[in-house]
N, C-alpha and C positions, 0 to 999 in steps of 0.2 A: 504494500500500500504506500502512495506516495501521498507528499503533501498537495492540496491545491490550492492554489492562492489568487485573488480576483482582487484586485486593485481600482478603485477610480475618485479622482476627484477633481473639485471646482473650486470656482474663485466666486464670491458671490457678493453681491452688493448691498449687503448689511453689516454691522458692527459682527464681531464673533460671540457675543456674551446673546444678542436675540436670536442668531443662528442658532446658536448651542440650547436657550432654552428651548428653542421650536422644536429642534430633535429631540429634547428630554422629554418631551410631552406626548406622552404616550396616550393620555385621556381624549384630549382633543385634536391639538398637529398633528399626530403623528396620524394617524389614518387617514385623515386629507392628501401628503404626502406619498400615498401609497399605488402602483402603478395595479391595473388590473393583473397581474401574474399572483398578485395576495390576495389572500382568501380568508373566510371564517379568522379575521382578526377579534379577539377579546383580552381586555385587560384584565386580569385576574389577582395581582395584589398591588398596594402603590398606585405608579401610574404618573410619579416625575419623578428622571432619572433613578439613581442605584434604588435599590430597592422593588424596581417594578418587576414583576411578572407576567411577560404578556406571549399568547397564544398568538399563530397563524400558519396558515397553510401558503404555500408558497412554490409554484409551478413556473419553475425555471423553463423547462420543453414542454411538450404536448406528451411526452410519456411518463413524467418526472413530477411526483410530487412531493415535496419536503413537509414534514406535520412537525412543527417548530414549536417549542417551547422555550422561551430565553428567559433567563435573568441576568439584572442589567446590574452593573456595577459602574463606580465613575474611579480610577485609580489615581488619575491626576487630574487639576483641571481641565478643561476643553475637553475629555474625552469618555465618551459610553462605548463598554463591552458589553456585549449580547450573548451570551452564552449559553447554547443551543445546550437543554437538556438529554434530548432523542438522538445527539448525535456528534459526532465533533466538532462540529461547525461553532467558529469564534466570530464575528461580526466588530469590528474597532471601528467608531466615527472619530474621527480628529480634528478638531475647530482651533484653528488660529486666527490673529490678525494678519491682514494679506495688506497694509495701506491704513487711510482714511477711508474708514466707513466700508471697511471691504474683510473679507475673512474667507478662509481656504478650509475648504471641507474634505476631509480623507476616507474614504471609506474603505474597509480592507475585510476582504471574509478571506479566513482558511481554515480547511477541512481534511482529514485523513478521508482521500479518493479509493478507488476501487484497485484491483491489480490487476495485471498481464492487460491485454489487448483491450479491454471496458477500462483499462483505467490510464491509457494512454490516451486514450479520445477524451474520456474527464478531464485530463489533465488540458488535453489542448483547446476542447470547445466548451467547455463547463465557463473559465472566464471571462468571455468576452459574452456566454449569453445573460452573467451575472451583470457584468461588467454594463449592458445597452439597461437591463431594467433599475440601477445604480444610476444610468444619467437619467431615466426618466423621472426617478423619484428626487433626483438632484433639481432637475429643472421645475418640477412643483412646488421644492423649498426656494428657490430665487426667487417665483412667483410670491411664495406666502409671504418673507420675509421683507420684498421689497419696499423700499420708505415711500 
């Protein structure tokens, strides 16, 4: 089993501290945020930043569907980990300042993938399908957050 790692992020035109809350907001934001490939999203304890518990279903391909259960922790400032009960899957957002009025969001999932020949294709098309539903949900936070 290898590792797999899906990578993306943006420069977005709000301060880092209303970005960063938008993503911890798991009651309201955060499902706004969320591209059709999520599913059956519930929050289940918390519900801003560390401490939340939140459920969803999550259909990366048309054969693929992840049944996600994370708990969020925040380790340092600017950033929530997600950590997928069902599975290996770690999920890091990274919120810095990017400028005046501007902030740089990181998004990093990695997962222990599958092996031999299923897990070399994981390996190679797994992030970049991660990787387009990561800009769409990016592109909905510029949206919300915009002043």
């Amino acid at each position: 089993m290898a590792q797999v790692e899906a990578t993306t992020e943006r420069v977005i035109e709000a301060d880092a501290e209303t970005v960063f809350d938008a993503l911890a907001d798991y009651r309201e934001t955060r499902p706004k945020l969320l591209p059709e490939h999520f599913s059956a999203y519930e929050v289940r304890e918390g519900g801003e930043g560390a401490g939340t518990l939140v459920h969803w279903k999550l259909q990366a391909t048309s054969k693929r569907v992840r049944d996600c259960l994370l708990e969020v922790t925040e380790p340092t400032p600017g950033q929530l980990v997600e950590k997928d009960r069902n599975s290996s899957m770690v999920t890091t957002w990274t919120v810095t300042p990017a400028g005046e009025g501007r902030s740089r969001v990181v998004v990093t999932t990695v997962w222990q993938g599958a092996g031999g020949i299923g897990g070399f294709f994981e390996k190679t098309f797994a992030p970049k399908g991660l990787g387009r539903i990561y800009d769409q949900l990016l592109d909905k936070l510029a949206g919300e957050v915009r002043p």
